[in-house]
Wavefront OBJ file of the C-alpha trace (Angstrom):
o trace
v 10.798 3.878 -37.669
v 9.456 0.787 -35.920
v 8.931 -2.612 -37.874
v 5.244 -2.351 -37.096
v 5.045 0.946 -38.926
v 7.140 -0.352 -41.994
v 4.934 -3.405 -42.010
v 2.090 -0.694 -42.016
v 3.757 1.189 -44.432
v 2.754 0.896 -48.243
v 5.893 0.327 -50.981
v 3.255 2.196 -53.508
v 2.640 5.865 -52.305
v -0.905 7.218 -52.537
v -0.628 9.918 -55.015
v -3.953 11.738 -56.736
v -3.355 9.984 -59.910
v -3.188 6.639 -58.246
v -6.296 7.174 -56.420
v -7.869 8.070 -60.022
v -6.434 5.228 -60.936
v -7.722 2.947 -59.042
v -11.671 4.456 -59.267
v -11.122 3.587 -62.443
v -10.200 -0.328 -62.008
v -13.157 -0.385 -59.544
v -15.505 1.483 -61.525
v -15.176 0.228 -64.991
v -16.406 -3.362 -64.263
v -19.500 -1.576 -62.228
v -20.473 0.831 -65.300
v -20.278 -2.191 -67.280
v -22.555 -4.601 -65.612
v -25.238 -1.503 -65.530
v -24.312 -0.181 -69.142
v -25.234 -4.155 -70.099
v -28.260 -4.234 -67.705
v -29.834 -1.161 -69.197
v -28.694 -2.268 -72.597
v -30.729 -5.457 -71.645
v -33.805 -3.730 -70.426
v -34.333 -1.268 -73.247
v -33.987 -4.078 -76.053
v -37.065 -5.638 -73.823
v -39.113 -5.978 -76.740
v -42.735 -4.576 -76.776
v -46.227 -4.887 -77.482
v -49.000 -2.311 -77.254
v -52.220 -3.298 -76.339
v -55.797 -1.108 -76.564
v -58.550 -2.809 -74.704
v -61.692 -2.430 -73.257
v -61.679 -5.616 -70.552
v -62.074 -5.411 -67.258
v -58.693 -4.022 -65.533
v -58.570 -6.683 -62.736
v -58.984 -9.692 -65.599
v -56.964 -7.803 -68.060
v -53.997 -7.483 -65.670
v -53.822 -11.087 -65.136
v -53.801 -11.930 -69.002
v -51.229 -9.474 -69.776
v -48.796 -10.771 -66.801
v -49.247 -14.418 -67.537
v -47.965 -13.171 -71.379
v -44.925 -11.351 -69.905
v -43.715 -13.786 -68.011
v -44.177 -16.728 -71.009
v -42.915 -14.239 -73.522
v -40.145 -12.130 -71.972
v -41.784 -9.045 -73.377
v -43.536 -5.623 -72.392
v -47.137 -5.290 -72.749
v -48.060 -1.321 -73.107
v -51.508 -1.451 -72.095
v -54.063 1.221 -72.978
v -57.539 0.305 -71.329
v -61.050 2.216 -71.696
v -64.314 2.068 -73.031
v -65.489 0.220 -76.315
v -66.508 3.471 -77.524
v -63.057 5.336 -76.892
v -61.325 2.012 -78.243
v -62.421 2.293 -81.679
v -62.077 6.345 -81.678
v -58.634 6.167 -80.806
v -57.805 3.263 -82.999
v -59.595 5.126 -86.028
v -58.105 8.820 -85.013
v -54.767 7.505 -84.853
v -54.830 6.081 -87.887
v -55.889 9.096 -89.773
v -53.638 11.433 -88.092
v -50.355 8.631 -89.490
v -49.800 7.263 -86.315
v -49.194 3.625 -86.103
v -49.003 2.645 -82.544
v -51.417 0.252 -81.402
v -50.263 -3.606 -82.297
v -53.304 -5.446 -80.947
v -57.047 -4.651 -80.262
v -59.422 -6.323 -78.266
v -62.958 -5.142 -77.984
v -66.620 -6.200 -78.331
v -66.796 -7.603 -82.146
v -69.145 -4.578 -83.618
v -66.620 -2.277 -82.778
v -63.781 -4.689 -84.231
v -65.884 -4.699 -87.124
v -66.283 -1.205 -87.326
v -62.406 -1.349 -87.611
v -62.584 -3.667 -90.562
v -64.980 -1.259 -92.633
v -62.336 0.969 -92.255
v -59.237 -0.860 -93.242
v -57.896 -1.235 -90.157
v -57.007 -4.594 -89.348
v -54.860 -7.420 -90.691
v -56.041 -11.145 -92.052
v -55.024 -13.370 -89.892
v -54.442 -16.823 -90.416
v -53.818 -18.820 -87.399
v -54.951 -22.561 -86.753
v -56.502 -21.900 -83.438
v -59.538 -20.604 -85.415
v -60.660 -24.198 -85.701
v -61.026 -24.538 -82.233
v -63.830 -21.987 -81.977
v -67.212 -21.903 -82.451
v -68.110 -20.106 -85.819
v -69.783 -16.682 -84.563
v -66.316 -16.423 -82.869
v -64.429 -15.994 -86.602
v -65.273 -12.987 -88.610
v -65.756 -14.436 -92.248
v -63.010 -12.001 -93.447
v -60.596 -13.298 -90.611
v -59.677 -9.800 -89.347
v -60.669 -10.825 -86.125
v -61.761 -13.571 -83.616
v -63.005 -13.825 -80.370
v -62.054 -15.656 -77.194
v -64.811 -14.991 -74.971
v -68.683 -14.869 -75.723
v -70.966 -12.823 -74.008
v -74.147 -13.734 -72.923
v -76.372 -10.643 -72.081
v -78.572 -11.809 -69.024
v -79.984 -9.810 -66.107
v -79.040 -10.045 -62.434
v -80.381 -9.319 -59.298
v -79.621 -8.194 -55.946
v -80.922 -11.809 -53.930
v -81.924 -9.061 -50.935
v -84.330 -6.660 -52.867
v -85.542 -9.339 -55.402
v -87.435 -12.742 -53.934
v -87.663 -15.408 -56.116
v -91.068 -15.334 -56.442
v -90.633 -12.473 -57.825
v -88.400 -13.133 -60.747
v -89.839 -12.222 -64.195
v -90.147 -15.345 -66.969
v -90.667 -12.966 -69.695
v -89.827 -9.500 -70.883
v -93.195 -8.699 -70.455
v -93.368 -9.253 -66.987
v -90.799 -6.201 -66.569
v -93.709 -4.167 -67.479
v -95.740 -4.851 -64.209
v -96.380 -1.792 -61.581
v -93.906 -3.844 -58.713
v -91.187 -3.043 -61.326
v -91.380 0.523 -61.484
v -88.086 2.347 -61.496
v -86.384 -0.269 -60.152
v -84.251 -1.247 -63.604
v -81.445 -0.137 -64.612
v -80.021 -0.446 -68.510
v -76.279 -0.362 -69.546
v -76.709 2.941 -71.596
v -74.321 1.635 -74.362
v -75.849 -1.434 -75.467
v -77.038 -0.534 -78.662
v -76.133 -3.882 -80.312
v -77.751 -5.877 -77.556
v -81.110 -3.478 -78.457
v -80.839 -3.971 -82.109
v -80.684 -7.801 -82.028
v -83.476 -7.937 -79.490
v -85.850 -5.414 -80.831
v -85.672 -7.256 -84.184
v -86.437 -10.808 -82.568
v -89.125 -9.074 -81.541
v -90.245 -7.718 -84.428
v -89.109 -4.080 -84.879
v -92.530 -2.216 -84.611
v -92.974 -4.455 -81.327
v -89.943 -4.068 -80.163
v -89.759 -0.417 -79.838
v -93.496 -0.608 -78.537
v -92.192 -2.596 -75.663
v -89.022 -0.860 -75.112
v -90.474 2.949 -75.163
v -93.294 1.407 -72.443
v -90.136 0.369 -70.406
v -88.482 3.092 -69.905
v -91.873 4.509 -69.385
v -92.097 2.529 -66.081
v -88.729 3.987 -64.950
v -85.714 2.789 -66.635
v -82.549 3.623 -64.770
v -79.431 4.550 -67.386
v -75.629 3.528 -65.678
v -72.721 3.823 -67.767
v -70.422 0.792 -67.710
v -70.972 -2.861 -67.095
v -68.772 -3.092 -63.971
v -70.190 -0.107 -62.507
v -74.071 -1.426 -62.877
v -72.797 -5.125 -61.327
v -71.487 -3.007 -58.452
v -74.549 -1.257 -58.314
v -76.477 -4.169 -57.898
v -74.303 -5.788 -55.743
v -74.660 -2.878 -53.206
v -78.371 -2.814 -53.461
v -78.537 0.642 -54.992
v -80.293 -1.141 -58.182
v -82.347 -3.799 -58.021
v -82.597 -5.610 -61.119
v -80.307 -4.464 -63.983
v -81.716 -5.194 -67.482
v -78.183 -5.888 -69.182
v -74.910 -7.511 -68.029
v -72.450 -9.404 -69.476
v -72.923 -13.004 -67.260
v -69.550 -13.322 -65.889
v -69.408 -10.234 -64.123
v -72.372 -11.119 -61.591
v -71.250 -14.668 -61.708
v -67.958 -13.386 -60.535
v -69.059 -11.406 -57.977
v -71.661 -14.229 -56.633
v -68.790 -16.111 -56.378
v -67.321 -13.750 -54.374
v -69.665 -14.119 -51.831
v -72.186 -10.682 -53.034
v -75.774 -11.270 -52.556
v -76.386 -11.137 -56.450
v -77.365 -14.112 -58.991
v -78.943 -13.768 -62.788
v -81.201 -15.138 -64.839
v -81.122 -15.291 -68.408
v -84.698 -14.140 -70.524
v -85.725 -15.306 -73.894
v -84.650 -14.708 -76.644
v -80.872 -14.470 -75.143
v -78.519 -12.059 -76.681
v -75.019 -13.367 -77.094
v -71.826 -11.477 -79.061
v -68.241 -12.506 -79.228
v -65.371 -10.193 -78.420
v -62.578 -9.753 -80.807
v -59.047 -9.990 -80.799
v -57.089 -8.091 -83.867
v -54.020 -6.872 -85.152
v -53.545 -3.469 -86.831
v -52.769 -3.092 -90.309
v -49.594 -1.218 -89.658
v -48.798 -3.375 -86.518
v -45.689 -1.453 -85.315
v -44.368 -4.905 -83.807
v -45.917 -7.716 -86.054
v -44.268 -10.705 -84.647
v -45.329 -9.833 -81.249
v -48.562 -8.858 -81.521
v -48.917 -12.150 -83.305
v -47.797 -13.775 -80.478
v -50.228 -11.882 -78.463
v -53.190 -12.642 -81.167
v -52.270 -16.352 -80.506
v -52.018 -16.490 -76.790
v -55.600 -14.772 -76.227
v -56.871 -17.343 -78.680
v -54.651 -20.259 -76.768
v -53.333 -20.188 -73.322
v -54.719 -17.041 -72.443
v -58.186 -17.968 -73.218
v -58.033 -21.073 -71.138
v -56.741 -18.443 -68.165
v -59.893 -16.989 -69.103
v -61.821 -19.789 -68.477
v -60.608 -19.884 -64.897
v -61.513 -16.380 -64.034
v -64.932 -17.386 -65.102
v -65.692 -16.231 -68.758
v -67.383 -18.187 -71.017
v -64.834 -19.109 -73.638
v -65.760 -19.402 -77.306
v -64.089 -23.456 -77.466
v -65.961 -25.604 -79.356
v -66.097 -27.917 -76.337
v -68.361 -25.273 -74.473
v -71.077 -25.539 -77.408
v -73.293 -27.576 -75.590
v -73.320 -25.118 -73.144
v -74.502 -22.514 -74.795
v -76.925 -24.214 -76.512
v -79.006 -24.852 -73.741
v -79.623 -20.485 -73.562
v -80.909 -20.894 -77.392
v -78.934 -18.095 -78.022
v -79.532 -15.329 -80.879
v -75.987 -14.062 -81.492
v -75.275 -10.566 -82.597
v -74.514 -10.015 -86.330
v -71.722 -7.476 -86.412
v -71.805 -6.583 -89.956
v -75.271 -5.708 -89.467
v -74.999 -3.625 -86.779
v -73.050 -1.404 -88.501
v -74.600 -0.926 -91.772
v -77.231 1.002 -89.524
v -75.068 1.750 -86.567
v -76.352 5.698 -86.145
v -79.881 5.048 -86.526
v -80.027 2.337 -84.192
v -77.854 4.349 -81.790
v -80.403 7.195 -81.566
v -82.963 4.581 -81.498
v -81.252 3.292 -78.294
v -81.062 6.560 -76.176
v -84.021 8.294 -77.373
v -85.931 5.489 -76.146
v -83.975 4.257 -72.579
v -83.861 8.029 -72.002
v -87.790 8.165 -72.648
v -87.511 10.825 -75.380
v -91.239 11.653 -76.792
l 1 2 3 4 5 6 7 8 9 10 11 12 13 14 15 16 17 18 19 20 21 22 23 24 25 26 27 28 29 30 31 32 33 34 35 36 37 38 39 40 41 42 43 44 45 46 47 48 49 50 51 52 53 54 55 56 57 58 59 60 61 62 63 64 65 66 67 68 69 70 71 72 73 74 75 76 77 78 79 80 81 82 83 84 85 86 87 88 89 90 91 92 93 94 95 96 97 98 99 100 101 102 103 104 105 106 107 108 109 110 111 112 113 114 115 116 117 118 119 120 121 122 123 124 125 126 127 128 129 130 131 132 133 134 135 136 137 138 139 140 141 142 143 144 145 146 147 148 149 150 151 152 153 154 155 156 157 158 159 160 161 162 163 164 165 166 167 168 169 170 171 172 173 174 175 176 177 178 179 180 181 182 183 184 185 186 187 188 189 190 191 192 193 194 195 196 197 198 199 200 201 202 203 204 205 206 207 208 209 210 211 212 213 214 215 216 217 218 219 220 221 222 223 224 225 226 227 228 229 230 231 232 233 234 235 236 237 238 239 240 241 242 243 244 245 246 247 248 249 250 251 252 253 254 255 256 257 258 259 260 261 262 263 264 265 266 267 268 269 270 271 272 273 274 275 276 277 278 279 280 281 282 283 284 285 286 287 288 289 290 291 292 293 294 295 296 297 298 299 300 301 302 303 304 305 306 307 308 309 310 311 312 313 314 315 316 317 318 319 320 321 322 323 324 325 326 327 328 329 330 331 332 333 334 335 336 337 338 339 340
């Protein structure tokens, strides 16, 4: 044997328990480190959200909170309608899994009739405006809607623009309007600063002329926004202002009386994560609501009241909706769907 090939030449034979052996010495630290790192991911703690924002706005919120918190945010995301129904159906059938709700603030109250939600108690109520706190402090709202009605800036001149409800009602108007067909609340509070019997006069001569009926807020903005409505009746104002700022040949204008409501952030009852979804409560009341601001939503600060006090608003009583939610519902589509 040469003295290369003793040099090459190992003084501990390879044997098939040695090689076992040493898979194990290189292996254990490896199974470790992963064992630890999916150790670490499922104690991720977690939050789950229902909401009904808009996905593209919601995404951000719920990101920005991750990254602050550390924590998983199980979103669930649909309608107001489907919201509440699966808030309330879960609860009956004994399953406690949503932590935090945010919706429009008749549905939130809807929640509260049914024992739903927690009291909270959290010192950034003072630094909203007081439609924004639900006397019973089940709920409070970030954001504040103001119902106005946009127009596509191609189809629509200026000239044009109505300055009353009334003027909707003219022959140039004629099934050119579309209506968000869920906006029973927004109907409710306007047909009784109208005057009920007045109200529903002017409403059932509406749709008359031609109301249009588009499910969805986002959708009708779109709809606008590509021309294939004209004028739409209802939107919340951010959404057009949004996409104006986007560059879309939209704007809005804002008729009197102006409808406004609140959204609602609340926790459930039997809040399967209470310290987090307090954190959550208090971040779309805090930070998150200023990250709101920037997206363009009118916030429900105190520091925007002047704001909205130019619009002379007439804000949406929650409570009341409610007591009379099915009549006014069938009020609402028997009339926008021109039902004799």
């Amino acid at each position: 044997m040469t003295c290369d090939e003793k040099r090459g030449q190992s003084n501990f034979p390879v044997t098939p328990t040695r090689v076992r052996s040493y898979r194990k010495i290189v292996l254990t630290p490896f199974l470790l480190v992963l064992a630890l790192a999916c150790g670490a991911a499922s104690a991720q703690p977690t939050v789950n959200l229902y909401s009904s924002m808009a996905e593209k706005d919601l995404r951000r919120l719920v990101v920005e909170f991750e990254r602050r918190h550390g924590a998983k945010v199980n979103v669930w995301r649909s309608g107001k309608n489907r919201v509440l129904q699966r808030v309330i159906s879960e609860a009956r059938a004994g399953r406690n899994e949503v932590d935090v709700i945010h919706n429009p603030s008749p549905e939130m109250e809807a929640l509260h009739r049914e024992k739903l939600l927690k009291v909270m108690d959290s010192p950034l109520h003072a630094n909203l405006i007081p439609q924004a706190v639900a006397p019973h402090r089940e709920w409070a709202g970030p954001r504040v809607y103001l119902f106005v009605q946009a127009y596509n800036t191609r189809m629509v001149p200026k000239a044009e623009l109505p300055k009353t409800y009334d003027d909707l009602l003219h022959p140039r108007w004629k099934g050119r309007i579309a209506i968000e067909g869920k906006e029973q609340e927004w109907f409710f509070t306007l047909v009784q600063a109208m005057g009920e019997a007045e109200g529903l006069k002017y409403f059932r001569a509406l749709a008359a002329n031609g109301l249009q009926v588009r499910m969805g807020n986002a959708l009708l903005t779109n709809l606008v926004v590509a021309g294939d409505v004209a004028f739409a009746l209802t939107l919340y104002s951010y959404l057009p202002a949004q996409a104006k700022r986007a560059g879309a040949p939209v704007d809005w204008i804002a008729l009197a009386p102006t409808i406004a409501a609140t959204d609602a952030v609340g926790i459930a009852a039997r809040a399967p994560h209470p310290k987090l979804a307090q954190q959550l409560y208090d971040f779309m009341l805090g930070e998150g609501q200023a990250l709101m601001a920037e997206m363009g939503h009118i916030v429900s600060h105190r520091r925007i009241s002047p704001e909205l006090e130019r619009f002379k608003l007439t804000f949406i009583d929650p409570a009341a909706v409610i007591q009379d939610y099915d009549r006014w519902t069938k009020l609402f589509e028997d009339t926008i769907y021109n039902r004799q």
